[in-house]
KEFI-534403 format. One record per residue: x, z, y of N, C-alpha, C, O, CB in turn; residue in three letters. Coordinates in steps of 0.2 Angstrom, whole numbers, plus 5000, padded with zeros to 4 digits. Glycine has a CB too. Example, Ala and Ser with C-alpha at 12.3 -4.5 7.8 and 13.67 -1.06 7.14 Angstrom:
506650394972506250394978506650394984507150424983505750454978Ala/506450354989506850364995506450395000506750405006507050294997Ser/
***
This chain:
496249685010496249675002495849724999496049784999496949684999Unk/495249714996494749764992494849754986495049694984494049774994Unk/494649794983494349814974494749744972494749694975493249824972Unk/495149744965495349694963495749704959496249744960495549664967Unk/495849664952496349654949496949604952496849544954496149644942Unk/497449624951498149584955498249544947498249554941499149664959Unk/498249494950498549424944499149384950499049344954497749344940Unk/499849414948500349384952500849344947501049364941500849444957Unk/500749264951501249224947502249254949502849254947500949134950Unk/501949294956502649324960502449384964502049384969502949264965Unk/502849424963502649504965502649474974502949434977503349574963Unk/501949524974501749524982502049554988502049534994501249554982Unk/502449614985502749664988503649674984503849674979502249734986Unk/503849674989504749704987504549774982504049814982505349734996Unk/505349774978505149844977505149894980505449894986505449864974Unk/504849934978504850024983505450044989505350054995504950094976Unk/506150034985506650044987506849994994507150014998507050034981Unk/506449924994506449904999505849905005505749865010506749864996Unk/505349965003504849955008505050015012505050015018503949965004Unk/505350075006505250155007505750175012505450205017505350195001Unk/506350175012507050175015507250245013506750265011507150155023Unk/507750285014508050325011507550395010507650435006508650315014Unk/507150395016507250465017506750475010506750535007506950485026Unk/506350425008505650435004506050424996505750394991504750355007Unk/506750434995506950434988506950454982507250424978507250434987Unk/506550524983506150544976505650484974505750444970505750604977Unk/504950504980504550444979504750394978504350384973504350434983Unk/505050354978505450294975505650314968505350274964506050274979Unk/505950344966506050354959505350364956505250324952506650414957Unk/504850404958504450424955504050364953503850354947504150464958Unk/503950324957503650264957503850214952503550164951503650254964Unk/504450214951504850164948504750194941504650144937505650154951Unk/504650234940504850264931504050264930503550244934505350364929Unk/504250284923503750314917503350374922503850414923504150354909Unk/502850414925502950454928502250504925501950474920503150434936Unk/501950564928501350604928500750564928500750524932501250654933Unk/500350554924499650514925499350514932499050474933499050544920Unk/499450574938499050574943499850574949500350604949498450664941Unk/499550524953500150534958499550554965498950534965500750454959Unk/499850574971499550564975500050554983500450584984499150614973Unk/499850504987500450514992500050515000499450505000501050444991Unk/500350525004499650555009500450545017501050575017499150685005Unk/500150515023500550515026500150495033499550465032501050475023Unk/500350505038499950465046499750395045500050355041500550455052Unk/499150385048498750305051499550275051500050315053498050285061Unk/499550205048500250155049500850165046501350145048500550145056Unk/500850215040501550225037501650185032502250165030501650275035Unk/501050165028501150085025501050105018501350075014501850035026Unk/500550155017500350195010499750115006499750095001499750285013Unk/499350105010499150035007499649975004499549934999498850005014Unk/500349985008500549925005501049944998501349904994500949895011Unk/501050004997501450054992500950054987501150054981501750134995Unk/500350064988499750054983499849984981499949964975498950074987Unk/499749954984499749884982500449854977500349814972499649834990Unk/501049884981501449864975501449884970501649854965501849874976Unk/501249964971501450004963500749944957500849934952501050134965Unk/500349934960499749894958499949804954499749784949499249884966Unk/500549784959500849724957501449754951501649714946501149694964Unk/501749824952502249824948501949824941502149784937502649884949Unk/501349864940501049864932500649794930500449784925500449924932Unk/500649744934500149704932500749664930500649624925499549674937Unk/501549654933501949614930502349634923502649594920502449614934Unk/501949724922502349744917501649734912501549784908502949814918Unk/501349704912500949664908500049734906499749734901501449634901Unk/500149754911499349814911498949794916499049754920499549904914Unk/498349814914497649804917497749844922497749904921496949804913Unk/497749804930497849854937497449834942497349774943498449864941Unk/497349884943496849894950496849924958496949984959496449924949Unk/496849884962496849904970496049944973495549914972497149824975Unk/495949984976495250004980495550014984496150024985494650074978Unk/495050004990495350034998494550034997494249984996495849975006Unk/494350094998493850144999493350115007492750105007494250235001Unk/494050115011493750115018493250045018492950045023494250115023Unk/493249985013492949935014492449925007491949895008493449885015Unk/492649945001492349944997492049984990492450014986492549904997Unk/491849984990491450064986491650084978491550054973490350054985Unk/492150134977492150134971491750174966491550234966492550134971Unk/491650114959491050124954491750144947492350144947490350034953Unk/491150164941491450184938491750104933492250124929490950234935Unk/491650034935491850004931492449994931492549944926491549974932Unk/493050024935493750014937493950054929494450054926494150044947Unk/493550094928493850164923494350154918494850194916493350184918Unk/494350074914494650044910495150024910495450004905494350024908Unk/495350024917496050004920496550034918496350094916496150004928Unk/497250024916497650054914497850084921497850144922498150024909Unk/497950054926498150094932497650074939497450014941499150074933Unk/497550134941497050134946497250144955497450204956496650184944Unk/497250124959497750144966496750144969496350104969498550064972Unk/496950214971496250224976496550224984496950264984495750304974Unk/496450194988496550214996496250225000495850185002496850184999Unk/496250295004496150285011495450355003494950335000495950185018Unk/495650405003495150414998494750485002494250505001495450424989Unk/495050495008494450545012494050505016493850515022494850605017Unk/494050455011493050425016492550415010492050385010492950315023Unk/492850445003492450444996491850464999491950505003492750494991Unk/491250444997490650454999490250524990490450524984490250344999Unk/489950564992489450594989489550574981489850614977488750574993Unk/489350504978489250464974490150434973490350464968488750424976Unk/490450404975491150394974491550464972491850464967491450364979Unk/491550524976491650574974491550584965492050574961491150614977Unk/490850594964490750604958491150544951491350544945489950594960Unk/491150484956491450444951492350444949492650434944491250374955Unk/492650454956493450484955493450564949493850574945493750514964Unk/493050594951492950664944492750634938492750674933492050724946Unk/492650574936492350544932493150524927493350534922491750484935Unk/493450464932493750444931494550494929494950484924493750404935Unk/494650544932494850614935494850644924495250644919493950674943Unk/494250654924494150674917494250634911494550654906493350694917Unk/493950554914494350514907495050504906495450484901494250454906Unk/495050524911495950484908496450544905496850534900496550454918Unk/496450624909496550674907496350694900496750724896496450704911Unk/495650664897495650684890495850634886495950654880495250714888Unk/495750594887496250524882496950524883497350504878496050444885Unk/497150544887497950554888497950474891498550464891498450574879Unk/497850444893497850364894497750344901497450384904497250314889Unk/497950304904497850284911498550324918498950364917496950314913Unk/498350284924498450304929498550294935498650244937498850324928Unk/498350364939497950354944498650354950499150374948497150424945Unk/498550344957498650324962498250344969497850304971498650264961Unk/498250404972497850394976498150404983498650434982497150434976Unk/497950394988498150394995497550435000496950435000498250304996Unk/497950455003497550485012497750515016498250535014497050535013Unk/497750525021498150535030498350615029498750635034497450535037Unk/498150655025498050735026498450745018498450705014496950765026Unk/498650805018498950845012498350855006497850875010499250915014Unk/498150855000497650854995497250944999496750964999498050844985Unk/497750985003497451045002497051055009496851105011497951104999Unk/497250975011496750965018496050935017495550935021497150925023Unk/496050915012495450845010494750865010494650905005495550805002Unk/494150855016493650875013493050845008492650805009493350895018Unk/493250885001492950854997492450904992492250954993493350824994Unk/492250874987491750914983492450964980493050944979491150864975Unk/492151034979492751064977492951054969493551044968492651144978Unk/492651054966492951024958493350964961493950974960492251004952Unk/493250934962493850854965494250884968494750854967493650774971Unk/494250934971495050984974495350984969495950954969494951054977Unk/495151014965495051054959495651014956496251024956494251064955Unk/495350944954495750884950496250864956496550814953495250804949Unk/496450864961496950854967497550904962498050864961496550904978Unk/497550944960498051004959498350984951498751014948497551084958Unk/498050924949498350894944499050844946499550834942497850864941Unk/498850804952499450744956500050774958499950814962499150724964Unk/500750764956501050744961501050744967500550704967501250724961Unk/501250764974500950744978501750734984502250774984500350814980Unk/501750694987502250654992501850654999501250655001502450574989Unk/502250655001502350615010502850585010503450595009502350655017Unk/502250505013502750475014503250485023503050495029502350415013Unk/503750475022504050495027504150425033504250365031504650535024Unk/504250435039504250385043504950355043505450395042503950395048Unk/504950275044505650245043505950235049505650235054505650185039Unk/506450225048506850215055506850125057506550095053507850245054Unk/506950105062507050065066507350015060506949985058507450075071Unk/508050015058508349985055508049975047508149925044509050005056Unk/507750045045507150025039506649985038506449965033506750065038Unk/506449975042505749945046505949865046505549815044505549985055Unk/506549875049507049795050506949745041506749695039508249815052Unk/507149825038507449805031506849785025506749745021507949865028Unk/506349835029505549805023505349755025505149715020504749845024Unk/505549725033504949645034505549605031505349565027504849605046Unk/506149605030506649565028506549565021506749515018507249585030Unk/506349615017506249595009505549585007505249585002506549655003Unk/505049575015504649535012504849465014504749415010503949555014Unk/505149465018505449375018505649325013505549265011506049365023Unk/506149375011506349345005505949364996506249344991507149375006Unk/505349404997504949404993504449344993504249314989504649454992Unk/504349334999503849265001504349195000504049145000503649265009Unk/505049204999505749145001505649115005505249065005505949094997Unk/505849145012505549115019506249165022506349225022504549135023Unk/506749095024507249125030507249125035507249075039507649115031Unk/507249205038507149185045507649235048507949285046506349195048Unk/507549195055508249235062508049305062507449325063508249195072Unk/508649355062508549435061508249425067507749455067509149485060Unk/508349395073508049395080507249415079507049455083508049325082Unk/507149395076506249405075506049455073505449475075506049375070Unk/506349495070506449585068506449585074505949575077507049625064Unk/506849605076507149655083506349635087505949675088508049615088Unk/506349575089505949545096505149595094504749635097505749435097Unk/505049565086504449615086504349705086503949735089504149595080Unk/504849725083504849795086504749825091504449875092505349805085Unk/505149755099505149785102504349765109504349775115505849785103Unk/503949725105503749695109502849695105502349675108504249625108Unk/503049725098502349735093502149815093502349865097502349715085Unk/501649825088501449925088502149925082502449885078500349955083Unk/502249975083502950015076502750045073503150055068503550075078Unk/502050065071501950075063502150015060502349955062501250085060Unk/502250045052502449985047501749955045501749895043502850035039Unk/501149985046500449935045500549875047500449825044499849965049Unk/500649885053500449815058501049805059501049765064500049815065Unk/501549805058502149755057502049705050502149645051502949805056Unk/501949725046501849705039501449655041501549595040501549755034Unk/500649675046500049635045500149575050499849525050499349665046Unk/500849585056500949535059501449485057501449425059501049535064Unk/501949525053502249475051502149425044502649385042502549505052Unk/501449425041500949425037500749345038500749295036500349475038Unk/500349395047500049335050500549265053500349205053499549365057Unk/501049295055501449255056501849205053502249165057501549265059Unk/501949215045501949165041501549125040501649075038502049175036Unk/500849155040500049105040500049065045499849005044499349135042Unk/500249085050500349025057500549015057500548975062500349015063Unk/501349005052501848945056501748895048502048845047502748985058Unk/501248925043501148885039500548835043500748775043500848925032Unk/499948855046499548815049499748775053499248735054499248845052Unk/500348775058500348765065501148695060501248645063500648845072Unk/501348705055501448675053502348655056502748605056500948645053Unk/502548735057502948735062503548805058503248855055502548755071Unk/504148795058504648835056504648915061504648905067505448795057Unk/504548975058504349025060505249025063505849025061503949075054Unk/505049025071505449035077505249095084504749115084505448965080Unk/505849105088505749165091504949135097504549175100506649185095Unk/505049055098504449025100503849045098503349055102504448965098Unk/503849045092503049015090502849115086502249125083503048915081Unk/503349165088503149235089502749225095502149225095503749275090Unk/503249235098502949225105502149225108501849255112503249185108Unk/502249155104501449105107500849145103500349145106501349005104Unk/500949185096500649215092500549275094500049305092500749215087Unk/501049325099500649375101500549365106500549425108500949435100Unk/500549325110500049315115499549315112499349365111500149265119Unk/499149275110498449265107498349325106497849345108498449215100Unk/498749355102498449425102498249465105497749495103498649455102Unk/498649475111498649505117497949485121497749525125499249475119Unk/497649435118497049405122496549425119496049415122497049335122Unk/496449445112496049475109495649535111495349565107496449485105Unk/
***
């Protein structure tokens, strides 16, 4: 998913509370309220900081604001997002030279208008990030979180409220088998069990412990 305003006839993402699981329950409140113009949240490859961007992104576009998703890693960001009432930058330590400059940009308008807010994401703590030092500089304005890793039975509980954000019932079986049988980040749980609503929409077939199966194989062949 790159650069984009979200127009949801139906939220994409459960709430926070049901991605995050207990341990991350500041973060959850923070996320849920009125909060600081500048957040920032920063956790290991696969903790599912993209998909927490993307909701916080669907929460404002339901509550009727002009929002915006970037994932840096695929697509470049310019100054024209500026106008967004809320902005989610990700994956933002591969900001280039010129994007740099353009987060300082954005960094500056929103703090003197008082108006907007930002969202940004990266693998490293802000006082790890190598960047232009004035954008450090603006790092020291964010909130700053980690996300923390979920347990087993968390992980059970985020694919399960996306099921029922998508309205698709399925056998808890399917949890379990993929846990034990896929990768355990929350990334690629998410993106298989994503793909495996696409395929069982394709294949034209009720998402069963079967037609898992036959799909990570294929994977597997990959």
């Amino acid at each position: 998913m790159n650069q984009q305003a979200f127009d949801f006839d139906e939220p994409a993402y459960p709430r926070f509370d049901k991605l995050l699981g207990t341990a991350n329950a500041e973060l959850i409140y923070i996320l849920q309220q009125e909060h600081d113009q500048f957040l920032y949240i920063w956790g290991e490859q696969g903790s599912g900081k993209s998909h927490i961007l993307q909701a916080w992104v669907g929460q404002a576009v339901q509550a009727g604001y002009q929002a915006v998703y970037i994932d840096v890693g695929s697509t470049p960001l310019t100054d024209n997002v500026a106008n967004a009432d809320f902005i989610a930058i990700d994956q933002i330590e591969k900001l280039s030279a010129e994007e740099q400059a353009t987060l300082f940009y954005i960094f500056n308008s929103f703090r003197n208008s008082h108006k907007g807010h930002l969202l940004l994401s990266a693998e490293v703590p802000p006082a790890k990030l190598q960047l232009r030092e004035d954008l450090r500089t603006r790092m020291g304005f964010c909130l700053a979180y980690e996300v923390k890793s979920l347990s087993k039975e968390e992980k059970i509980d985020a694919l399960t409220n996306m099921a029922k954000t998508r309205q698709l019932n399925i056998d808890p079986i399917i949890y379990q088998y993929l846990l034990e049988h896929w990768r355990q980040d929350l990334n690629s749980l998410i993106k298989m069990f994503n793909d495996l609503a696409n395929y069982s929409i394709t294949q034209g077939k009720p998402i069963t412990l079967p037609l898992l199966r036959r799909l990570l194989k294929q994977q597997e062949t990959k």
